[in-house]
Each structure stands twice: as structure tokens, then as C-alpha cells.
N, C-alpha and C positions, 0 to 999 in steps of 0.2 A: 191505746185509746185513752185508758186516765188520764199518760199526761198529756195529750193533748190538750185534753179536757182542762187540764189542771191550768197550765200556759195559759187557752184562753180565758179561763175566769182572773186568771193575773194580770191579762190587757185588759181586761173590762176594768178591774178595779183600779188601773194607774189612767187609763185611758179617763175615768168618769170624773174627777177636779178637772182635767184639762178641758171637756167638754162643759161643766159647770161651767168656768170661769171664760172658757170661747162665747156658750152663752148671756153671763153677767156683761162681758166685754159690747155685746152689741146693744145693750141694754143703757149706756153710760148717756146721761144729757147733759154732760158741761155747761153751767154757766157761770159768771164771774162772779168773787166772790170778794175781791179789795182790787183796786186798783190806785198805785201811788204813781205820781208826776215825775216826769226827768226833763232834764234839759241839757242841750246839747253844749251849753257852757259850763253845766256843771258835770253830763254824762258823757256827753260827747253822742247825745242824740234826743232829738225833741220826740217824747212818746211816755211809756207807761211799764211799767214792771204790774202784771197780771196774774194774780192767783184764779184758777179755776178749777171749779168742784162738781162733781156729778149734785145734781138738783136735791140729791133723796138727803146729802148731808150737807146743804146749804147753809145751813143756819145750825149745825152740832156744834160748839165749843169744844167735846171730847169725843175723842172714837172710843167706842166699844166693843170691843173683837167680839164677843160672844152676845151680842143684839146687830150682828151686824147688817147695816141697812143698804150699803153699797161696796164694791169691791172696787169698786172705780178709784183710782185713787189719782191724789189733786195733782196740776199741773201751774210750773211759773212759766209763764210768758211773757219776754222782752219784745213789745209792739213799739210801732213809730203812730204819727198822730194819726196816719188813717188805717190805727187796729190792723196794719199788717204784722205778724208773726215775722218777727226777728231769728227769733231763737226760741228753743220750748225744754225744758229741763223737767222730764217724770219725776215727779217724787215718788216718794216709795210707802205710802198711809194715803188715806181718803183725805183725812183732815189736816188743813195745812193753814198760815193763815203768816203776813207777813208784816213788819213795820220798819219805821226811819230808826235809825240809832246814833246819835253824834261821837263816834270812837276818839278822834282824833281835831283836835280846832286847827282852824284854816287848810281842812280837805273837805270836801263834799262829803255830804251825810252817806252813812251806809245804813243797811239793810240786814236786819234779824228778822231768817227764818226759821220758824218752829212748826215743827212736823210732829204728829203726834203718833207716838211709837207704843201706845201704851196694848198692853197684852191681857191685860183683863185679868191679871191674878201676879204674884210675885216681887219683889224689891227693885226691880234692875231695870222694868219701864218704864218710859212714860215720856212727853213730849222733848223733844228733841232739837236744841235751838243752833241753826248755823248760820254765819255771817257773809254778807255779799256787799261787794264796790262793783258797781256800774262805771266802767272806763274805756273811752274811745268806742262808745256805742254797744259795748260785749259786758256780759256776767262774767262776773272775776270772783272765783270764789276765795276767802280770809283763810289766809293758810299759816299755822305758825310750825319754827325750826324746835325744838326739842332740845335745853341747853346742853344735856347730859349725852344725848349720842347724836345729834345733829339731823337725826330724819326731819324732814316737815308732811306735816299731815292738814289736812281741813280741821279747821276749831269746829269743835263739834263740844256743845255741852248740853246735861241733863238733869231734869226736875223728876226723882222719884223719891220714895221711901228711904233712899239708902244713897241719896246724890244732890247737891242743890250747884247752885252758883247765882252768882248776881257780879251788878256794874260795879265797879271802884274808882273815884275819879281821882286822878294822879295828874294835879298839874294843869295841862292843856291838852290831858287825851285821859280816856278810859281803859282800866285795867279789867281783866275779865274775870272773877276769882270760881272757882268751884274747888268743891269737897265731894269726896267719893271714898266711899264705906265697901271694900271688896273683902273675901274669905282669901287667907292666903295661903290654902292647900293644905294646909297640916292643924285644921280646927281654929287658926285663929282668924282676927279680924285685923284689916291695919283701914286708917285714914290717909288718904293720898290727898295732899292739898298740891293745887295747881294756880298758877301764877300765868294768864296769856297777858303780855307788856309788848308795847310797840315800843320800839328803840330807837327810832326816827327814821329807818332805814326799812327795817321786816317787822313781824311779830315773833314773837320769842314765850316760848313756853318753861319756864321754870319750875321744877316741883320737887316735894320733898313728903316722904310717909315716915307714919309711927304708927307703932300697937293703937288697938284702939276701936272704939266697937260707934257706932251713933246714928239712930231714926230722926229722919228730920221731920217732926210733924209741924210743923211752921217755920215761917223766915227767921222768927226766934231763935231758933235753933240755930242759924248761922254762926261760926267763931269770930272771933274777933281778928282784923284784917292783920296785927301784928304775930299772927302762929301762921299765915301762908310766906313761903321763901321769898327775899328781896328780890328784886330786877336784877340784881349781880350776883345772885346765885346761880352758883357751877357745879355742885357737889350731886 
């Protein structure tokens, strides 16, 4: 009889988030919250790239997990001109919010989305910026190779306590630089500078760490562009 007893107070308690959030879920009132232009000569389809956000975080700039007002979290949508749903891509936060980016001259503008990842306490959150090409009418998410072991992954970079990055413009295209401050298992700290370069072919991620401890509490704090690794670094 206990453990019965016991079992079912352990389905109630895993049982009751999934019920909260079955409830929060029918509660979500998406409405739009940017809508940017395409064009089928330049996207390969006349319509609109669509952020949508549950109503309650309409107008939030920053999520705040621990005031949180919605669980709904925002949604991109690839529409043609008459707001039919192409394609729909969950993001994974409430607050999402997206813009034009000129990466690269003489290709069509791309698209920086930042999702905001932020946890309400600790170094290692907070808004989360990834890049997208609209081509032959589909989301094409910005993927860079990795020079040192050849994976490629989604560029994905981030703005907290212990991470920045900003644009670099090289030329006739933009470099993507970020700094990131990680503990490297045995007490210390190292700095990982990272290098995303288009190469006229792919994007190519280059990086290079040292010792080295740093809070960024403003853009100030950024280093100077000649301590992240060249475009032909292989090391």
C-alpha cells in the first residue's frame, strides 16, 4: 500500500508542469510582432518573414524567467503576400525579435535573429543572436565549418556577463567576431576569441584561446579586432 501510495504521489508531481504548461499552451494569443519584406527576386518569393509572440509579451524587450508572464514562446513565419504560412520555425523563449543584416555585398540582405535565452541569474545567459538567408522561397539557416576540425554548426552567438560579439566589416562583407569567457575545469578561466569569415564560397569559423579571466560590462570592453585569429588561421 505505501508504495503505491508513494508511485502515485510521483505521477502527480511529474504529471503537474506537464498539465500547467498543457494549460498555459491553450492560453497562447499570438499576434505579430515585426514583420520584414521579401521579394521573390531577391528571396525567391514575394511575402514577409513574421515574428509572433503570445499578446502578454508583446511589447517586452527582455524575458524574465522568474516574473514570467507567458510560456508561449515566439514563433518565425515564412508568409507569401496573402499571409499564407510557408513554413513556421518554434523558437525556443517567448521573446524573440528579428532584423535585416548586410553580411556580405552583392547578395541579398540577411537576417539576425535574437532570441532571448536569458535565465534570470548567472554569466552564461542571455539573448541569443542567429543568422538567416531567405533563398528560393525557404529559410536557410548561416552555418559556419569550424577550421580546426571541420564540423559545421549554426552561427549562434551571445551577449552576457561573460560573452559579447559584434559586426567587423572586412572589405565587401562582414566578419562576425565574439569573445567568450568559460572556466576550464581545473579553477581556471581561458578567453576563446572566435572569428565567423565568409570565404566567398562558405562561412568559416576560426578561433583561437588563452589564459584569461573578463566581465563585459559594456561594448567597451570589447578587444581590439587585431587579438582575434586571421581568416587563415588553421592552428
Amino acid at each position: 500500500m505505501k508504495t503505491r501510495i508513494t508511485l502515485s504521489l510521483l505521477f502527480c508531481l511529474f504529471a503537474l508542469p506537464l498539465t500547467v504548461l498543457a494549460a498555459q499552451s491553450k492560453k497562447c494569443d499570438y499576434v505579430e510582432y515585426q514583420r520584414l519584406p521579401l521579394t521573390k527576386e531577391q528571396n525567391g518569393i514575394d511575402g514577409s518573414l513574421v515574428i509572433m509572440r503570445d499578446r502578454k509579451v508583446l511589447s517586452s524587450k527582455d524575458y524574465h524567467p522568474l516574473e514570467v508572464e507567458s510560456y508561449c514562446n515566439a514563433r518565425l513565419n515564412l508568409v507569401n503576400l496573402d499571409n499564407r504560412k510557408i513554413a513556421t520555425q518554434n523558437l525556443e523563449r517567448p521573446v524573440a525579435e528579428i532584423k535585416t543584416v548586410k553580411l556580405i555585398d552583392g547578395k541579398p540582405k540577411s537576417f539576425s535573429l535574437e532570441v532571448d535565452y536569458s535565465a534570470g541569474w548567472g554569466s552564461y545567459s542571455g539573448p541569443v543572436t542567429m543568422f538567416i538567408d531567405v533563398v528560393g522561397g525557404k529559410i536557410k539557416w548561416i552555418r559556419a565549418k569550424d577550421a580546426s576540425n571541420g564540423k559545421t554548426e549554426k552561427i549562434s552567438v551571445m551577449i552576457s556577463l561573460k560573452t559579447y560579439w559584434k559586426l567587423s566589416p572586412s572589405k565587401k562583407k562582414q566578419d562576425i567576431l565574439e569573445l567568450a569567457c568559460r572556466p576550464t575545469g581545473n579553477g581556471d578561466f581561458e578567453l576563446i576569441y572566435s572569428r565567423y569569415s565568409f570565404n566567398g564560397l562558405e562561412w568559416i569559423r576560426y578561433s583561437r584561446s588563452e589564459k584569461g579571466y573578463l566581465d563585459f560590462e559594456a561594448d567597451t570592453d570589447f578587444p581590439r579586432e587585431n587579438l582575434f585569429p586571421p581568416r587563415s588561421f588553421s592552428k
